[in-house]
C-alpha positions in Angstrom: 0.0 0.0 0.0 2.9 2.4 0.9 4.2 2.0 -2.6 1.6 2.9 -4.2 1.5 6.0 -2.7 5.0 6.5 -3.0 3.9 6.1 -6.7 1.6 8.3 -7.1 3.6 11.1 -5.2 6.6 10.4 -7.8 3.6 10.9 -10.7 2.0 14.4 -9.3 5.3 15.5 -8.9 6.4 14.5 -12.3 3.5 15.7 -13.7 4.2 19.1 -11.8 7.5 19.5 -12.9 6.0 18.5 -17.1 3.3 21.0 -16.0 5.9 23.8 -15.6 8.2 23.3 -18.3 5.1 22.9 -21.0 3.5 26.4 -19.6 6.6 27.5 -19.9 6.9 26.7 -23.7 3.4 27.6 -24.3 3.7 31.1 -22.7 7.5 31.3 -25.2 5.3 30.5 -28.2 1.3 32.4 -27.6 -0.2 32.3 -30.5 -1.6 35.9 -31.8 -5.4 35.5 -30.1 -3.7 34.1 -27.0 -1.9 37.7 -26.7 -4.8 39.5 -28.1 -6.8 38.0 -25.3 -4.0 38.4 -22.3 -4.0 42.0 -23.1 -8.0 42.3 -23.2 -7.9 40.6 -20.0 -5.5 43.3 -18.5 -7.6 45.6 -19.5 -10.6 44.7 -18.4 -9.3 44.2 -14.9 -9.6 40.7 -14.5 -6.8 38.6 -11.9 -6.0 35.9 -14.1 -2.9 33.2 -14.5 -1.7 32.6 -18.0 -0.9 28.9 -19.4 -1.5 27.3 -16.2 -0.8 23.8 -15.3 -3.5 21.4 -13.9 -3.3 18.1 -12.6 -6.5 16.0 -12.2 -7.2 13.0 -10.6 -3.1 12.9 -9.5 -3.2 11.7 -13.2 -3.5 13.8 -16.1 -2.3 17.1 -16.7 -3.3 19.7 -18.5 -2.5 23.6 -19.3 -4.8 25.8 -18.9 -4.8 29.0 -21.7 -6.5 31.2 -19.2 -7.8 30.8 -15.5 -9.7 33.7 -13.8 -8.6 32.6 -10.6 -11.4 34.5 -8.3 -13.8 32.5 -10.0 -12.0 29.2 -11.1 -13.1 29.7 -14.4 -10.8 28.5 -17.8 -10.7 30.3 -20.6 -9.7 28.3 -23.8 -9.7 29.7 -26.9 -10.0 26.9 -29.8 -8.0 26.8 -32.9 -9.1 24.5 -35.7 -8.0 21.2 -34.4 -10.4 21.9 -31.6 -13.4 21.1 -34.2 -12.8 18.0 -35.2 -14.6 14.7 -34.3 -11.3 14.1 -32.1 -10.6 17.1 -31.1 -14.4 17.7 -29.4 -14.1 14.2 -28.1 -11.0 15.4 -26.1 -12.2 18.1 -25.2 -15.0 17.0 -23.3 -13.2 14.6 -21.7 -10.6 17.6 -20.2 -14.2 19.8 -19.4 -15.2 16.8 -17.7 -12.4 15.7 -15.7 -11.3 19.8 -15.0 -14.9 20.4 -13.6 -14.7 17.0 -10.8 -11.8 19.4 -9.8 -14.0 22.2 -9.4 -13.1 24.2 -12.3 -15.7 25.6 -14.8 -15.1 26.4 -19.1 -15.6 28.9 -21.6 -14.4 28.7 -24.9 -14.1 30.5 -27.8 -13.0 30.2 -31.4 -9.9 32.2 -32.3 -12.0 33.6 -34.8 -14.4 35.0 -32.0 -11.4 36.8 -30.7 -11.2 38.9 -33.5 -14.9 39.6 -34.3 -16.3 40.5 -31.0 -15.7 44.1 -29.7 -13.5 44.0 -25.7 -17.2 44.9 -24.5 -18.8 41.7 -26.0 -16.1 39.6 -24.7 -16.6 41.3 -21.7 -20.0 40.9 -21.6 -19.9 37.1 -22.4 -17.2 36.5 -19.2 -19.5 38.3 -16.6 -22.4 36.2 -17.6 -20.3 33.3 -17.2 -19.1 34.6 -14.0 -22.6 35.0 -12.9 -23.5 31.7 -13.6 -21.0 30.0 -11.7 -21.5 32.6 -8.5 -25.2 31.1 -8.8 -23.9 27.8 -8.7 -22.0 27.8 -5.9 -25.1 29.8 -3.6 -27.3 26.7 -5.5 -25.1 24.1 -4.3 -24.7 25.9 -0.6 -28.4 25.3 0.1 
């Protein structure tokens, strides 16, 4: 029993250490939305974390593009790949798993980035954030 713990210890911290080095690269090569969106985020105020590494079930780890971290809500924002039969199938799997862990998603299109106005973007993230606040009081009862 003692080695399996030992085990999984050795995997979280691992996967901390891959967790690091991948938001490291990741942060080194943002893609043109992914700054677009870090500097809308700065200005609307927001405290955020950028590319942030998250470890689920002491298992599976995953990097985060954006996490509002008042709020624990992820922002991803989806290139192509993301529409594909695979690529939804993944990502329903990571929503899944990320929300056990008491995070909640929003995602956008990279394309989104570009055609909606700082105020609609803005407008889309407080309803968000107003849906998990309701949550929470909701699951407090």
């Amino acid at each position: 029993m003692a080695k399996k713990k030992s085990n999984k210890k050795d995997i979280v911290k691992f996967l901390e250490e891959k967790g690091k080095e991948f938001s490291q690269e990741l942060k080194n090569n943002a893609t043109e939305w992914e700054l677009k969106f870090l500097d809308i985020l700065k200005q609307l105020g927001y405290k955020f974390e950028f590319q942030v590494p998250v470890i689920c079930n002491k298992k599976h780890l995953y990097i985060l593009d954006f996490l509002l971290t008042d709020y624990q809500l992820f922002i991803e924002l989806d290139g192509k790949q993301h529409f594909t039969k695979e690529g939804k199938k993944k990502d329903n799997l990571r929503t899944k798993r990320l929300r056990k862990e008491g995070y909640e998603p929003l995602r956008f299109a990279n394309k989104q980035i570009d055609a909606f106005s700082i105020e609609q973007l803005k407008n889309i993230i407080e309803t968000k954030i107003k849906l998990i606040c309701q949550k929470k009081i909701h699951q407090a009862e």
